[in-house]
C-alpha positions in Angstrom: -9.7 7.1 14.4 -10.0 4.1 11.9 -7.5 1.8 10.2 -4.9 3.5 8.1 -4.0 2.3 4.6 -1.5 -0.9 4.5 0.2 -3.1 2.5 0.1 -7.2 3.1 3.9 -7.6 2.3 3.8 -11.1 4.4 0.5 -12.3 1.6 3.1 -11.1 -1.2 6.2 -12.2 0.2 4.4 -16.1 0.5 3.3 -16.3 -3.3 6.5 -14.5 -4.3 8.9 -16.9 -2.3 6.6 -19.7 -3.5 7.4 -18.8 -7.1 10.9 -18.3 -6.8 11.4 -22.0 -5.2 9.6 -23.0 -8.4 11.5 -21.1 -10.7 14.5 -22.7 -9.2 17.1 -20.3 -11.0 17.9 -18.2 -7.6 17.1 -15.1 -6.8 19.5 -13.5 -8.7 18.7 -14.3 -11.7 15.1 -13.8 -10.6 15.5 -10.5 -9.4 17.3 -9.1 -12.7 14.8 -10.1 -15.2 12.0 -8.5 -12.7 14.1 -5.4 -12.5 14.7 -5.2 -8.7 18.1 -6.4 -6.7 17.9 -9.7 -4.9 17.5 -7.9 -1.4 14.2 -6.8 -2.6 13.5 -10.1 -3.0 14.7 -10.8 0.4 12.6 -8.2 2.0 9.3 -9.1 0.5 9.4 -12.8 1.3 10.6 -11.8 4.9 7.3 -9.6 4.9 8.8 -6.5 5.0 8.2 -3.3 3.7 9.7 -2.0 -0.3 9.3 1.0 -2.2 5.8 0.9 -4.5 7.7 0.5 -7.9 9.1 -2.4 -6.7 5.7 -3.7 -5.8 4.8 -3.1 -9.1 7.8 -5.0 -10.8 7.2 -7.9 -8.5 3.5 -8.5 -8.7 4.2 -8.0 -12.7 6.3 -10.6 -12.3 4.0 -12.3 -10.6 1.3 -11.6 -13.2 -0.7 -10.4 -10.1 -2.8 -7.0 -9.3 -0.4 -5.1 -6.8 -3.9 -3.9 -5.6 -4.3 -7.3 -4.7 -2.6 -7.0 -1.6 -3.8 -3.3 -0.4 -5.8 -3.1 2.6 -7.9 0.1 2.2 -8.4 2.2 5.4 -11.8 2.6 7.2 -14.0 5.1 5.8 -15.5 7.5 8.3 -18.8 7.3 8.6 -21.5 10.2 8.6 -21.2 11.3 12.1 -17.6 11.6 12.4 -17.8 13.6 8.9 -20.6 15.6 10.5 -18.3 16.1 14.0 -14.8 17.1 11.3 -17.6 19.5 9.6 -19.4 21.7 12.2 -20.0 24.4 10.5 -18.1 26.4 12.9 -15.6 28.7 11.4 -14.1 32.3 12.0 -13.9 32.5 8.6 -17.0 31.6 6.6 -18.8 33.6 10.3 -21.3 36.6 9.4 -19.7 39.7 9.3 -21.0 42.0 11.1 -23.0 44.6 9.8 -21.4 48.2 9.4 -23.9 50.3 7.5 
């Protein structure tokens, strides 16, 4: 099995803690005009995990993609679709016949 689907919360949590140290009016007052609470913050700059809407807010905040920070899983390739796809059901197998 391939990589599953994640989230770089440690990339986002950098650029967002980065930009709160430059906005220099806490994280408070941060928080409230980008419509999370101040634990959110928290969370994200300590590279940890918060619900997608929050993402959202954040990297709007941030006037950043929220895409920008997905890492897409692997895709399976031909063979491993051709081994999930065999071809080999009880349900789509010929009847048999019963003239």
């Amino acid at each position: 099995m391939g990589k599953l689907a994640g989230y770089d919360y440690r990339g986002l949590g950098k650029i967002l803690r980065a930009r709160l140290e430059q906005d220099g009016r806490g994280w408070r007052a941060s928080a409230a005009d980008i419509g999370v609470c101040a634990s959110d913050l928290s969370r994200i700059c300590n590279g940890q995990p918060v619900s997608a809407p929050k993402v959202i807010a954040v990297c709007d905040w941030l006037s950043l993609s929220f895409r920008a920070f997905y890492d897409a899983p692997d895709k399976p390739g031909a063979r491993q679709i051709d081994e999930m796809f065999h071809g080999k059901s009880t349900e789509t197998a010929e009847a048999p016949d019963v003239r």
